[in-house]
DRENTORKOL-3810 file (N, C-alpha, C; in nm, 4 decimals):
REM DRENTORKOL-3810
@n.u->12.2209; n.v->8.5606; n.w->11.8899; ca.u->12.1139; ca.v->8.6569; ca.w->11.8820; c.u->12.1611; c.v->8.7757; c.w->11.7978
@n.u->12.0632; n.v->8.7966; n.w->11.7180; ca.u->12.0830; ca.v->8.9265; ca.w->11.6265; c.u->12.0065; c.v->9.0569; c.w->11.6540
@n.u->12.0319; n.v->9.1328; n.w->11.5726; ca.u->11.9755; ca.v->9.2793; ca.w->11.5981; c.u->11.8300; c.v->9.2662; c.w->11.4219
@n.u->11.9068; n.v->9.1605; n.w->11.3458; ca.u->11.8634; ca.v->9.1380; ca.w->11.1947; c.u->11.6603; c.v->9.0929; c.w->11.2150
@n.u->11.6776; n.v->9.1784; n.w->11.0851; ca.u->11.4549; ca.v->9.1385; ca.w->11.1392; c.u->11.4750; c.v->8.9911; c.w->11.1040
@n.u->11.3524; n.v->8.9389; n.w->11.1377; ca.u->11.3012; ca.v->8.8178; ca.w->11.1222; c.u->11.2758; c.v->8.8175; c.w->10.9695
@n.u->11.2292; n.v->8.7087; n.w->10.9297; ca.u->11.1850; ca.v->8.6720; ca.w->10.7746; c.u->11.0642; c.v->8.7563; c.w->10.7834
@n.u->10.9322; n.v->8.7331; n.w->10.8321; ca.u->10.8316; ca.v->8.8410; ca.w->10.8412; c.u->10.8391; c.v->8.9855; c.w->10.8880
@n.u->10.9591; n.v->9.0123; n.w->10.9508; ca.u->10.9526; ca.v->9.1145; ca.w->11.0245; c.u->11.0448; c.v->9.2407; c.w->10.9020
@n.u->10.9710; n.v->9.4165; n.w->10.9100; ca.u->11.0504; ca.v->9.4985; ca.w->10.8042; c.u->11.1191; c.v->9.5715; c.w->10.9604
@n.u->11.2203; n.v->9.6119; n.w->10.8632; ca.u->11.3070; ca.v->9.7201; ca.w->10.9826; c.u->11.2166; c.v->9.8503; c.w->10.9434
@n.u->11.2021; n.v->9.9060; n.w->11.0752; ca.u->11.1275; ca.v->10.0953; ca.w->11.0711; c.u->11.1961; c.v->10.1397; c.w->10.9749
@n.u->11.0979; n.v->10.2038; n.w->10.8717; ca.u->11.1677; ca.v->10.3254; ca.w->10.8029; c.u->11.1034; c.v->10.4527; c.w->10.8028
@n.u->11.0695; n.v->10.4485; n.w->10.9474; ca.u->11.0243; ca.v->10.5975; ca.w->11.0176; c.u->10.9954; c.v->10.6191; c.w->11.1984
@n.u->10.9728; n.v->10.6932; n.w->11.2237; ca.u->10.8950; ca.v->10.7307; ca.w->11.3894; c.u->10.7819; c.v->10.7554; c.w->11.3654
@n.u->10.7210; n.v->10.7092; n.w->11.4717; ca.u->10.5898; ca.v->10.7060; ca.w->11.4912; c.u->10.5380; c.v->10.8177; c.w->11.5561
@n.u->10.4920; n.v->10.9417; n.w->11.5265; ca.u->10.5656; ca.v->11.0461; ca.w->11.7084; c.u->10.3957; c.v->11.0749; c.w->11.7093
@n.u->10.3743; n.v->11.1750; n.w->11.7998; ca.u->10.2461; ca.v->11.2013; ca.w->11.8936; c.u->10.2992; c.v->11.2776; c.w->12.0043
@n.u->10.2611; n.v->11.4124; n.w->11.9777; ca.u->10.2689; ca.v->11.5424; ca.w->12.0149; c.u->10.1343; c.v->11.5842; c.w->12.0582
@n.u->10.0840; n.v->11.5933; n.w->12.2249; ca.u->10.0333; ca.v->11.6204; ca.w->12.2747; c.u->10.0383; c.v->11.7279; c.w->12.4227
@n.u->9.9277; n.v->11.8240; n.w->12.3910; ca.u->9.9279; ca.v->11.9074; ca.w->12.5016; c.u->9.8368; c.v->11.8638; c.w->12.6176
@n.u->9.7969; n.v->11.9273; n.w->12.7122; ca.u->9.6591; ca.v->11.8656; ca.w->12.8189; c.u->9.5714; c.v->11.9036; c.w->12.7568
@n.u->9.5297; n.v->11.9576; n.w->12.6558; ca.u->9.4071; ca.v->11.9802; ca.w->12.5994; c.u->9.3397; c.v->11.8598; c.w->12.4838
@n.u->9.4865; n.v->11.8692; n.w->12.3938; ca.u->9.4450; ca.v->11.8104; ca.w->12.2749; c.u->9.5440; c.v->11.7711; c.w->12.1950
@n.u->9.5578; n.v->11.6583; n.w->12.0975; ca.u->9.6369; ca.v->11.5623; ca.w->12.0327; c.u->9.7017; c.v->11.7418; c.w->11.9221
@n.u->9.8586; n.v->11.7366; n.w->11.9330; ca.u->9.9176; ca.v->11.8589; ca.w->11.8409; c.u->9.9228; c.v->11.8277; c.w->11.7212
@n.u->9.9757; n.v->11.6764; n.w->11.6882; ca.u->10.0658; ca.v->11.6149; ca.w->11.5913; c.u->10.0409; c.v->11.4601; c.w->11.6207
@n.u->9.9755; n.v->11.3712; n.w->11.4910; ca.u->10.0277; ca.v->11.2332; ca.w->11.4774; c.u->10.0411; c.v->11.2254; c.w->11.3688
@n.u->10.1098; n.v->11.1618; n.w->11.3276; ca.u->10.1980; ca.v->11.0790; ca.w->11.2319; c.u->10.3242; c.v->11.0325; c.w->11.2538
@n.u->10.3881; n.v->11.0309; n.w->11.1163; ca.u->10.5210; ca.v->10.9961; ca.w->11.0672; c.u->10.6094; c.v->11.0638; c.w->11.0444
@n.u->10.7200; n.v->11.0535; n.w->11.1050; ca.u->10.8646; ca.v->11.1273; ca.w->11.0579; c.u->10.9674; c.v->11.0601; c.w->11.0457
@n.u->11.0644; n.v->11.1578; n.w->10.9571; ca.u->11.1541; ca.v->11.0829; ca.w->10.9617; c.u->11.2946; c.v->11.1531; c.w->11.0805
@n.u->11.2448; n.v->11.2951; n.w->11.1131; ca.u->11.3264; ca.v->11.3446; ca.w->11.2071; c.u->11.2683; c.v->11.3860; c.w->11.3553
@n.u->11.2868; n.v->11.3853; n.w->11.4385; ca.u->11.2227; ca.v->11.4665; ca.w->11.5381; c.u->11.3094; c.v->11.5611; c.w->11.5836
@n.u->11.3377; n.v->11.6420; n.w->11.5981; ca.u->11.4369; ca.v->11.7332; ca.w->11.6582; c.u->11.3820; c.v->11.8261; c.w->11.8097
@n.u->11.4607; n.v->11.8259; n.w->11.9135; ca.u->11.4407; ca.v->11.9065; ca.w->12.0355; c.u->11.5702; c.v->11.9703; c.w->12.0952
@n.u->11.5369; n.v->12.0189; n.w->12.2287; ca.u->11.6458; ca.v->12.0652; ca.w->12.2914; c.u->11.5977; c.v->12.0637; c.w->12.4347
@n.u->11.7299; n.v->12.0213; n.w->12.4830; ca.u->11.7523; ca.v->11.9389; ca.w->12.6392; c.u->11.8330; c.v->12.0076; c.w->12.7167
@n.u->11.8492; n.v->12.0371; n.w->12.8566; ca.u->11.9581; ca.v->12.0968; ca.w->12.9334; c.u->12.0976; c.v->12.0736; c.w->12.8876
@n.u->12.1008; n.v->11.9223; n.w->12.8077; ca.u->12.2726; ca.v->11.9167; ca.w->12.7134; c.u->12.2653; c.v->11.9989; c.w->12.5512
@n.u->12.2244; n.v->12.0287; n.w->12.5700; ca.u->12.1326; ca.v->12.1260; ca.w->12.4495; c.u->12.0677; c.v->12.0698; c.w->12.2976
@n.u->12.0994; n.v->12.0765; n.w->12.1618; ca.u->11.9854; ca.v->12.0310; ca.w->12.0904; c.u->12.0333; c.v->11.8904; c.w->12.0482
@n.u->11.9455; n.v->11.7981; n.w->11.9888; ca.u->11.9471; ca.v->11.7067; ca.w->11.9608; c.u->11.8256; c.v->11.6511; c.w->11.8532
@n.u->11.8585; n.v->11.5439; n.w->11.8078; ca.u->11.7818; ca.v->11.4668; ca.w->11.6985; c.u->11.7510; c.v->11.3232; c.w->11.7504
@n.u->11.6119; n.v->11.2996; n.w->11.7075; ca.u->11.5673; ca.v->11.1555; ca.w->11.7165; c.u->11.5140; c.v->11.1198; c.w->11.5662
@n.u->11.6079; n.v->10.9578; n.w->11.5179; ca.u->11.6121; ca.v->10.8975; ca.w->11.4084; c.u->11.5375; c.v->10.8067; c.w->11.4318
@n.u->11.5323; n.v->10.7171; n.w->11.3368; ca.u->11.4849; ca.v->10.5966; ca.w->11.3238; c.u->11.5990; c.v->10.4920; c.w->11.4085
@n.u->11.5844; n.v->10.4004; n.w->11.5149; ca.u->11.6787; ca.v->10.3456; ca.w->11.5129; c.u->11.6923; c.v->10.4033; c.w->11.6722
@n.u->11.6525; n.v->10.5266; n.w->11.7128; ca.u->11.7264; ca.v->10.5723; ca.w->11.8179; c.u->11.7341; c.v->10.4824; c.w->11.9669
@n.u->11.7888; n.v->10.4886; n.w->12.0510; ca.u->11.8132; ca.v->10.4478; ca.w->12.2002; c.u->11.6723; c.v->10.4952; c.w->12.2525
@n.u->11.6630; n.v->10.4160; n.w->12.3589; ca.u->11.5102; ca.v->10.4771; ca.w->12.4696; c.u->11.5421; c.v->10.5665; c.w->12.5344
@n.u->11.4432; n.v->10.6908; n.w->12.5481; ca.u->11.5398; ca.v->10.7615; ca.w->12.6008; c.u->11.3807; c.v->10.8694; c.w->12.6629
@n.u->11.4143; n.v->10.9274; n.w->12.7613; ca.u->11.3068; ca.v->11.0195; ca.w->12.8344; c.u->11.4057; c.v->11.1062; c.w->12.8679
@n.u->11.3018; n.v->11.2623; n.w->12.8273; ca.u->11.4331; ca.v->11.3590; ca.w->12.8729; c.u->11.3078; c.v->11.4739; c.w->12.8997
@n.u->11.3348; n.v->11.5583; n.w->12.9690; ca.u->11.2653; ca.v->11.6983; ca.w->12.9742; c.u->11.3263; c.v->11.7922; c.w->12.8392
@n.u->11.2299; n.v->11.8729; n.w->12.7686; ca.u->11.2290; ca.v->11.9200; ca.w->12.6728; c.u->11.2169; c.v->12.0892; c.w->12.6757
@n.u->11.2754; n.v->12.1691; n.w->12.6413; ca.u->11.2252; ca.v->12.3257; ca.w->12.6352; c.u->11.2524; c.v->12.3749; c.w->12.4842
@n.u->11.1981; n.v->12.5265; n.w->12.4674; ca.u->11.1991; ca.v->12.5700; ca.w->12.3441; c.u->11.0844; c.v->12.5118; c.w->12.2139
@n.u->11.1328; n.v->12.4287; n.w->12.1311; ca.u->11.0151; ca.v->12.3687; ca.w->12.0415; c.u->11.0702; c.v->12.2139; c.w->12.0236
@n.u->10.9836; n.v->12.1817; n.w->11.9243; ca.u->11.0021; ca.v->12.0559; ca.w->11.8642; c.u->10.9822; c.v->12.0166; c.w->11.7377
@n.u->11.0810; n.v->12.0168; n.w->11.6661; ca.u->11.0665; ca.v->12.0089; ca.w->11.5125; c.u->11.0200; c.v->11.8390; c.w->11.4462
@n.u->10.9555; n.v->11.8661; n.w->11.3513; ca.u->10.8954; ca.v->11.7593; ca.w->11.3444; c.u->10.9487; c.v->11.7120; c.w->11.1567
@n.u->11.0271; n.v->11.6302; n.w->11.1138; ca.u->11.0427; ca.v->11.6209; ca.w->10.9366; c.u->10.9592; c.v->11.5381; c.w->10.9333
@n.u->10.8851; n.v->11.5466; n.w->10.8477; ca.u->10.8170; ca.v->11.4253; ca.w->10.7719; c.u->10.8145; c.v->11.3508; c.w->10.6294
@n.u->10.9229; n.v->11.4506; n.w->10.5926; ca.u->11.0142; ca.v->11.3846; ca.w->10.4647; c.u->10.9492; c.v->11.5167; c.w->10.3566
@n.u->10.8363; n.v->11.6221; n.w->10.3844; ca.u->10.8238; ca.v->11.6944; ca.w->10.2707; c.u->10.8880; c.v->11.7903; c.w->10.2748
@n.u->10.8008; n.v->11.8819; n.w->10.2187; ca.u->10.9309; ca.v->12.0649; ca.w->10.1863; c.u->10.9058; c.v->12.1332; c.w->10.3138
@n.u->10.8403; n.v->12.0968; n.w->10.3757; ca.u->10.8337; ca.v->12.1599; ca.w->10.5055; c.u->10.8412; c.v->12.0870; c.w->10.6280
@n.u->10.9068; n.v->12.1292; n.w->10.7111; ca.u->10.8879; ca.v->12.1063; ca.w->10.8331; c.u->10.7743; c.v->12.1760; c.w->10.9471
@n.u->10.7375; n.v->12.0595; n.w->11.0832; ca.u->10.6300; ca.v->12.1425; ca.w->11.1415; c.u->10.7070; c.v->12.1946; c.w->11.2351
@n.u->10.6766; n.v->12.2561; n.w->11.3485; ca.u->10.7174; ca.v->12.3428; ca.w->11.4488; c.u->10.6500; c.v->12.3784; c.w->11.5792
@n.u->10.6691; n.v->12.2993; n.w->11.6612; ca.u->10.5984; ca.v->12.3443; ca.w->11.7911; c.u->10.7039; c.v->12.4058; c.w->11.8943
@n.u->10.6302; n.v->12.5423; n.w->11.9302; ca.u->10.6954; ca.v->12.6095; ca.w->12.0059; c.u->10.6407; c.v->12.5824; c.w->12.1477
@n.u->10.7337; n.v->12.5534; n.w->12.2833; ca.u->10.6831; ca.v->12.5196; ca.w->12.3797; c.u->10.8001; c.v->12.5628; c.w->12.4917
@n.u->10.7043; n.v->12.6005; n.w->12.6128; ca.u->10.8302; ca.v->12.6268; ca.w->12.7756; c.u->10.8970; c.v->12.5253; c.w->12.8284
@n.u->10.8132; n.v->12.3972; n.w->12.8255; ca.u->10.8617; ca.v->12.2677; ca.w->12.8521; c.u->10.7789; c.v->12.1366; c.w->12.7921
@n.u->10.8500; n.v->12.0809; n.w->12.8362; ca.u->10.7455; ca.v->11.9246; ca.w->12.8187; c.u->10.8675; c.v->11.7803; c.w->12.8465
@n.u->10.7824; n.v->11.6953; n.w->12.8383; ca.u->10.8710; ca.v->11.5565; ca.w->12.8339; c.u->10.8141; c.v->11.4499; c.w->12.7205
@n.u->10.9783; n.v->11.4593; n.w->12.6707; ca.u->10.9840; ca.v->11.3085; ca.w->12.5680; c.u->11.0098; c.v->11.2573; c.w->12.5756
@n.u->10.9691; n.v->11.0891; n.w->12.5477; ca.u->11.0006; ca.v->10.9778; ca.w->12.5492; c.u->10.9853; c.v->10.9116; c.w->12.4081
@n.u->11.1222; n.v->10.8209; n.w->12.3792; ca.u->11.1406; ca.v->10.7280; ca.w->12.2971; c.u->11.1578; c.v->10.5962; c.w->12.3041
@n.u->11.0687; n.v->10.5166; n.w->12.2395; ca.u->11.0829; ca.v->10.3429; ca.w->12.2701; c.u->11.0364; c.v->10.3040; c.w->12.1270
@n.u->11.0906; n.v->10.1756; n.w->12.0857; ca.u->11.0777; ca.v->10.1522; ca.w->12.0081; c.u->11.0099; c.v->10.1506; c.w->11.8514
@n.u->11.1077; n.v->10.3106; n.w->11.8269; ca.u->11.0535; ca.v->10.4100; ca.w->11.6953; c.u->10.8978; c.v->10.4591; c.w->11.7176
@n.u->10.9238; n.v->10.4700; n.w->11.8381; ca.u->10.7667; ca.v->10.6027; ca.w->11.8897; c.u->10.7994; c.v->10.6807; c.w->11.9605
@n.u->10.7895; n.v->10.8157; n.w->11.9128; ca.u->10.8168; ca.v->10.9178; ca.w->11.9881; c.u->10.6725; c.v->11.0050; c.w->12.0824
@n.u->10.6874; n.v->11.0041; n.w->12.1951; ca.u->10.5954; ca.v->11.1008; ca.w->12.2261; c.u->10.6547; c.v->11.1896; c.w->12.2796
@n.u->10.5842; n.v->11.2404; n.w->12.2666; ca.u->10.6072; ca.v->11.4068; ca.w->12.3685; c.u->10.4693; c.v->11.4850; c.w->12.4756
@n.u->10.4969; n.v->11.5409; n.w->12.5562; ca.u->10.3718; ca.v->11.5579; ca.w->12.6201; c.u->10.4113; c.v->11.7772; c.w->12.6312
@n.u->10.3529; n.v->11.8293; n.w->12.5572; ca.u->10.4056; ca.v->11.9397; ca.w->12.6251; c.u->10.3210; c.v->12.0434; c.w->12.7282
@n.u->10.3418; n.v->12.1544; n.w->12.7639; ca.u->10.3223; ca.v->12.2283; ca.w->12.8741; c.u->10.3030; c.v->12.2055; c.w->13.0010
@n.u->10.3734; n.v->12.0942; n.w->13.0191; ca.u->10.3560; ca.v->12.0114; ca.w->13.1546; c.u->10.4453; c.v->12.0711; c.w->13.2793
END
């Protein structure tokens, strides 16, 4: 058993993320970075990353490969990562 795509299958060459508050959808698309910060403090989600659910404070940076980056500033929230989809839920 391999980790290698299939003949039909492409490897991600991005995240899928979805940034939502209880009101309303913040952010969908594509990135190629997600960046947050966790009680072990900051960190990055790639393409490729581990599954991973964590409680979130401060913001959440979002690359999407242009000259800018987006920026959500937030008290808390929770993210979860599974297979190159990131969500996030914040003010929870």
């Amino acid at each position: 058993m391999t980790d290698t795509p299939k003949k039909n299958e492409q490897a991600a060459t991005y995240l899928e993320v979805w940034i939502r508050s209880k009101d309303k959808v913040l952010f969908n698309g594509k990135a190629s970075v997600v960046s947050s910060n966790n009680d072990a403090g900051p960190f990055d989600i790639l393409v490729g990353h581990a599954n991973i659910i964590s409680l979130i404070y401060g913001y959440i940076y979002i690359d999407t490969g242009l000259p800018s980056q987006q920026k959500f500033d937030l008290d808390r929230g929770v993210l979860y990562v599974m297979s190159n989809r990131v969500d996030a839920h914040v003010g929870v």
